[in-house]
SEKOLSE-663935 format. One line per field, with one value per residue (C-alpha): chain; x, y, z; residue number from 0; residue in one letter. Coordinates in nm, 4 decimals, m for minus. Each point is the difference from the previous one (the first is absolute). Example, Ala and Ser with C-alpha at 12.3 -4.5 7.8 and 13.67 -1.06 7.14 Angstrom:
# residues 2
kette <- A; A .
c1 <- 1.2300; 0.1370 .
c2 <- m0.4500; 0.3440 .
c3 <- 0.7800; m0.0660 .
nr <- 0; 1 .
rest <- A; S .
# end
This chain:
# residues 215
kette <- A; A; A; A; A; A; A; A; A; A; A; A; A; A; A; A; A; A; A; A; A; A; A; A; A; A; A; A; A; A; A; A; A; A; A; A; A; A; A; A; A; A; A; A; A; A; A; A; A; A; A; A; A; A; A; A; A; A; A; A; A; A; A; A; A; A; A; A; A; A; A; A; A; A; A; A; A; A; A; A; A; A; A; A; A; A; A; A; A; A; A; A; A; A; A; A; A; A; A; A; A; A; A; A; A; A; A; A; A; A; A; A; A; A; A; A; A; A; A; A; A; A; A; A; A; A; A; A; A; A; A; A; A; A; A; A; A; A; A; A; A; A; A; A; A; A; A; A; A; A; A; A; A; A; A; A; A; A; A; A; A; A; A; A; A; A; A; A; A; A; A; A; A; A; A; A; A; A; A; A; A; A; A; A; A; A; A; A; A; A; A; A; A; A; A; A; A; A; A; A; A; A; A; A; A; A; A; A; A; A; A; A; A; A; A .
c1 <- m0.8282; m0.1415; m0.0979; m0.3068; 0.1919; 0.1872; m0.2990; m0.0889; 0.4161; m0.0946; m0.2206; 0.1380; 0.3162; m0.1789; m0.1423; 0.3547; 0.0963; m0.3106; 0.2258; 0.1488; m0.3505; 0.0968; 0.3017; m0.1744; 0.2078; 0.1240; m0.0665; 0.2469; m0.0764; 0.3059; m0.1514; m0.1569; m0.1041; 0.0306; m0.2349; m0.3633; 0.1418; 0.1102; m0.3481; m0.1309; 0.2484; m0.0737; m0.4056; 0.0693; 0.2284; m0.0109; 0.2654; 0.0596; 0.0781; 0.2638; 0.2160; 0.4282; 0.1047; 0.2650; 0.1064; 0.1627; 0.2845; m0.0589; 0.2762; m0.0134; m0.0818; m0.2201; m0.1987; m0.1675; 0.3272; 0.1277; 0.3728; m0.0983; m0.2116; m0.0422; m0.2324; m0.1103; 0.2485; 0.3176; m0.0144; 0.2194; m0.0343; 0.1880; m0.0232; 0.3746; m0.0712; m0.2724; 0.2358; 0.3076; m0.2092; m0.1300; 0.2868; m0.1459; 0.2341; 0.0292; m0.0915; m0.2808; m0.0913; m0.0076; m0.1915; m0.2889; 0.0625; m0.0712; m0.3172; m0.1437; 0.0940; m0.2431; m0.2534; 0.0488; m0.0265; m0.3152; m0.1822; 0.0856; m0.1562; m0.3171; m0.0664; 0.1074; m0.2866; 0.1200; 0.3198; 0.0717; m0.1015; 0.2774; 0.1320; 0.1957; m0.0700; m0.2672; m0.0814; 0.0343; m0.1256; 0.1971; m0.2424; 0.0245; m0.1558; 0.3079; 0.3462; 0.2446; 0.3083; m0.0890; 0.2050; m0.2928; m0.1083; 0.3557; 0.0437; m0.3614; 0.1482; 0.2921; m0.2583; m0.1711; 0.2753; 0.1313; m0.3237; 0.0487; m0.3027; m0.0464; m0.0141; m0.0092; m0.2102; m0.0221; m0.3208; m0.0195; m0.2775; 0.2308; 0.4216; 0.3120; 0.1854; 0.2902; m0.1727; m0.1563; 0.3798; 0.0933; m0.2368; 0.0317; 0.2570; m0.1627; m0.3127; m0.0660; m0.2866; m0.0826; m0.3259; m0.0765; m0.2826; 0.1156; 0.3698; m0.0134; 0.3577; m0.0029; m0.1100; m0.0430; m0.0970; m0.2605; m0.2114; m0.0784; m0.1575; m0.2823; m0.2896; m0.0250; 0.3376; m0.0866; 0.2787; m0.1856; m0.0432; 0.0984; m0.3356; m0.1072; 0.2615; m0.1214; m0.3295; 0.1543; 0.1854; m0.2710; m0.0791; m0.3897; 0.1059; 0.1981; m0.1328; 0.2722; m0.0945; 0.3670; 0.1317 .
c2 <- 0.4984; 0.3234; 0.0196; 0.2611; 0.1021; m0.0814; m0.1661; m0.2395; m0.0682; m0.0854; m0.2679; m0.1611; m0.0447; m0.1314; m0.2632; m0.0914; m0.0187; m0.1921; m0.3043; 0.2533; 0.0572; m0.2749; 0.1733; 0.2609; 0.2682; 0.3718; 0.2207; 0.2338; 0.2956; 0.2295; 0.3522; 0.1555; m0.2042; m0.3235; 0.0538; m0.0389; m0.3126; m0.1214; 0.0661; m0.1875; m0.3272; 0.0167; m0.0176; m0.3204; m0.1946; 0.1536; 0.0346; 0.3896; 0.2441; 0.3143; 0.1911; 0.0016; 0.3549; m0.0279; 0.3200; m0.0402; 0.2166; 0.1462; 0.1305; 0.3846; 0.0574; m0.3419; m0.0499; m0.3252; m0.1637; m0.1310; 0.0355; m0.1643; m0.0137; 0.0896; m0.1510; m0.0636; m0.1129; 0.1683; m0.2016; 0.0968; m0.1558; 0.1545; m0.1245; 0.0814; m0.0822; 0.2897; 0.1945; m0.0456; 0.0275; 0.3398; 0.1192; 0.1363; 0.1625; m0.1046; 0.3519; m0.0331; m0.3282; 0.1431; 0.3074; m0.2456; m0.2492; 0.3291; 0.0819; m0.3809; m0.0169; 0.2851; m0.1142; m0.3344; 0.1313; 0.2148; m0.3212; m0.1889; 0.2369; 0.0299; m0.3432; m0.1665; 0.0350; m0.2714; m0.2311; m0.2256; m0.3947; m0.1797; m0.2257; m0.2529; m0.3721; 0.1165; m0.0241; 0.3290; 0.1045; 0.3236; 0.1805; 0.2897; 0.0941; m0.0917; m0.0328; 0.2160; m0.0725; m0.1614; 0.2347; 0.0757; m0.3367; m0.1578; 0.2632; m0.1013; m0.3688; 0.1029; 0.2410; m0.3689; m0.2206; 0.2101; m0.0825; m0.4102; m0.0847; m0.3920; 0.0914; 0.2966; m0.0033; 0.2981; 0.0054; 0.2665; 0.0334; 0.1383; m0.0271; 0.0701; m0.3008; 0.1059; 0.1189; m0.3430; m0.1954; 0.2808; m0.0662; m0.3872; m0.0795; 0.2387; m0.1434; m0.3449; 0.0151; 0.2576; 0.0294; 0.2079; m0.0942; 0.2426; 0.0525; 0.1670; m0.0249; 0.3808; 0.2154; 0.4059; 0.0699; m0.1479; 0.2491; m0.1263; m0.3440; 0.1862; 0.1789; 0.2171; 0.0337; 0.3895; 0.0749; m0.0832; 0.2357; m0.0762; 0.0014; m0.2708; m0.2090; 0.0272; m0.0320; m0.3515; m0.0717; 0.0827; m0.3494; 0.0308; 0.0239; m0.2708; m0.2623; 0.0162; 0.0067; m0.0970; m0.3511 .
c3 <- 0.1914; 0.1651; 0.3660; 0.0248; 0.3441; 0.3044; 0.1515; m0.3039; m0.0157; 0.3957; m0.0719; m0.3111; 0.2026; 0.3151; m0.2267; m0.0057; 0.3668; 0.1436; 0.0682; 0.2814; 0.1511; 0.2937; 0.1054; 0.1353; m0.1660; 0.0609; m0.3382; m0.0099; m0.2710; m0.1315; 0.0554; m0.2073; m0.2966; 0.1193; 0.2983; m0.2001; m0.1985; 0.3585; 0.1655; m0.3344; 0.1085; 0.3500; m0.0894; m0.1862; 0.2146; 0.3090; 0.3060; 0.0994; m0.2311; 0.1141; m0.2029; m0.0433; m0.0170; m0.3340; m0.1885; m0.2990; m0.1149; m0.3894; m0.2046; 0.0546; m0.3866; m0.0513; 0.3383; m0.1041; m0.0508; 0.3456; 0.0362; 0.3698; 0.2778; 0.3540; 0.3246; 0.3456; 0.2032; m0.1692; m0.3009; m0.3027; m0.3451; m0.3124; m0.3443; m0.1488; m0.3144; m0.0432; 0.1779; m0.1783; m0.3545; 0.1260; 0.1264; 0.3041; 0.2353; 0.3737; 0.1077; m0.2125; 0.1417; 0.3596; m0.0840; m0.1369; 0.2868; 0.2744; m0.1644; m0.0388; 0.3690; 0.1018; m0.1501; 0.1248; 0.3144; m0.0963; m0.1091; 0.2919; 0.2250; m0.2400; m0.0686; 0.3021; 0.2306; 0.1985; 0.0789; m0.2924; m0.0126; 0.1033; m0.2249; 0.1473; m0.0899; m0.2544; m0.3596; m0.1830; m0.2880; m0.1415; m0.3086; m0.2005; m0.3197; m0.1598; m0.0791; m0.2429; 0.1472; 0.3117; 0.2386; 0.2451; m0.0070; 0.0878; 0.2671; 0.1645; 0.0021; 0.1839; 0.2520; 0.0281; 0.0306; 0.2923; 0.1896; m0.0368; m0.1716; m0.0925; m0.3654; m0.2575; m0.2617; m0.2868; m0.2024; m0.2880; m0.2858; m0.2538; 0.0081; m0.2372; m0.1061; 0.1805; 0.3083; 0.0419; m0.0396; 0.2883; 0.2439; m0.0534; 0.1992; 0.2992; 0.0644; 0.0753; m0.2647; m0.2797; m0.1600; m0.2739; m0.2668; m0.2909; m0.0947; m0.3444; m0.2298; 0.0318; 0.2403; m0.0621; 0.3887; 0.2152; m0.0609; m0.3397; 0.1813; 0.1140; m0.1323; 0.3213; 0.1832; 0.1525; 0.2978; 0.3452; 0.2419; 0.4090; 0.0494; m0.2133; 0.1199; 0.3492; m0.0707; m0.1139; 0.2464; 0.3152; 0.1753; m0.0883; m0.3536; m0.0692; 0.2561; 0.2107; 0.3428; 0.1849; 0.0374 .
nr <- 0; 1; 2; 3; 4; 5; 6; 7; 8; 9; 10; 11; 12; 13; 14; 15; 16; 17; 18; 19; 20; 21; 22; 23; 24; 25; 26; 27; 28; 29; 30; 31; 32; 33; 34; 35; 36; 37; 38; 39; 40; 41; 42; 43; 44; 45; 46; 47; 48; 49; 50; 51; 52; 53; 54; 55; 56; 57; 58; 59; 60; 61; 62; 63; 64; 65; 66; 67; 68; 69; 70; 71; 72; 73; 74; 75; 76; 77; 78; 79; 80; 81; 82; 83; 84; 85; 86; 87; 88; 89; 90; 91; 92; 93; 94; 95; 96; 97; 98; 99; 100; 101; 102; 103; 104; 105; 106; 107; 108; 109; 110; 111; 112; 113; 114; 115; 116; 117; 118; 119; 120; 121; 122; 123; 124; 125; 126; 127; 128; 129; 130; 131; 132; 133; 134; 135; 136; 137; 138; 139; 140; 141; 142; 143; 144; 145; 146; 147; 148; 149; 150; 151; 152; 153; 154; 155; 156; 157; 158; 159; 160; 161; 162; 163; 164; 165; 166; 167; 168; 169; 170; 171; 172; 173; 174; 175; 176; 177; 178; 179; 180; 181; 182; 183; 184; 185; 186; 187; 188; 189; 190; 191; 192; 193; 194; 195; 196; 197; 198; 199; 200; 201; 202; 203; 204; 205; 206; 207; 208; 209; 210; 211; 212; 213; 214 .
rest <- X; X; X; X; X; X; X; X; X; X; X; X; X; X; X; X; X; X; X; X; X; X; X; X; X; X; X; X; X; X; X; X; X; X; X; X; X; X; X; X; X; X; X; X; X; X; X; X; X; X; X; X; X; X; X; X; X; X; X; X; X; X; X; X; X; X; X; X; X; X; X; X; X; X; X; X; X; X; X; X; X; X; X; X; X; X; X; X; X; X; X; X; X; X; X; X; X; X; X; X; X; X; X; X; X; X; X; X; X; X; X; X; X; X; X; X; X; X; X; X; X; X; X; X; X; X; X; X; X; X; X; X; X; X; X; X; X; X; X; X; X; X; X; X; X; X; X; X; X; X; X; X; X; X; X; X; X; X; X; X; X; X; X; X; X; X; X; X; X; X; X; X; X; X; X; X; X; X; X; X; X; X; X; X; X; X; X; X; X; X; X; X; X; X; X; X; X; X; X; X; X; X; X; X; X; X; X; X; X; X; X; X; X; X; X .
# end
């Protein structure tokens, strides 16, 4: 099973959320991947798509491989197994952690064009393109969870084994239509997985493009 790209990931997992189309949901999309499959959700079950600024934090020699994560809102996540199997040093740790925070900060003043949708008392969605470890996905929980929502649901189109048995006791519902025994990299899910640019992702994220007009 081979999604042609983030949108067509998008729609195969909307087909899998349309029993949350009458709870009027927020869309949140993990920047910068998850956005377009987030967009692709939103246009099937609609609600109000925004994004959840989540950077993860990649073991100095193995990037891809999330020792952690970092958010909005002064969230922390670590993953101390991946950590203590590395052997990453704390002053390593911190010298990653420094430069994921600027660039936090450099995405939330790019793709934040205005205040965020609250999320109190709401049903949120939380999607990305997928999960290795699940460390940026657990630490966009916790941004949620910090906002009071009336539930948390995670929808992926492609997850590890393990990342899946992480996340499940986070979110009050997990969906995620293709969880192969062995998973390289999430890359290999998709035919066309090219790294987004800001732009795109605002393009995605203006009002007129998604059909979000306020609520």
């Amino acid at each position: 099973m081979i999604y042609p790209d983030r949108g067509a990931a998008g729609r195969a997992l909307g087909a899998s959320l349309r029993h949350l189309r009458a709870a009027d949901p927020v869309v949140l999309g993990l920047p910068r991947g998850g956005v377009p499959v987030a967009a692709a959700v939103r246009e099937s079950i609609g609600g109000q798509l925004d994004v959840l600024l989540v950077r993860k934090l990649g073991v100095p020699w193995q990037p891809e491989l999330a020792m952690g994560a970092i958010g909005e809102d002064g969230v922390r996540v670590l993953n101390h197994d991946v950590m203590r199997h590395s052997g990453v040093t704390p002053n390593q740790l911190s010298a990653v952690e420094d430069q994921e925070r600027a660039e936090l900060e450099r995405r939330r003043r790019v793709l934040r064009a205005r205040p965020p949708i609250p999320l109190r008392d709401r049903t949120v969605v939380i999607v990305d393109d997928g999960m290795a470890t699940g460390a940026t996905v657990a630490a966009g929980c916790e941004i949620a969870r910090l906002h009071r929502p009336h539930r948390v649901v995670v929808a992926v189109p492609v997850s590890s084994i393990e990342a899946l048995h992480r996340i499940r006791g986070l979110a009050d519902e997990l969906v995620c239509p293709w969880a192969p025994p062995s998973l390289g990299g999430v890359g290999a899910a998709y035919t066309d997985f090219h790294q987004l640019t800001d732009a795109e992702v605002v393009e995605l994220l203006r009002p007129t493009a998604s059909g979000d007009t306020g609520h």
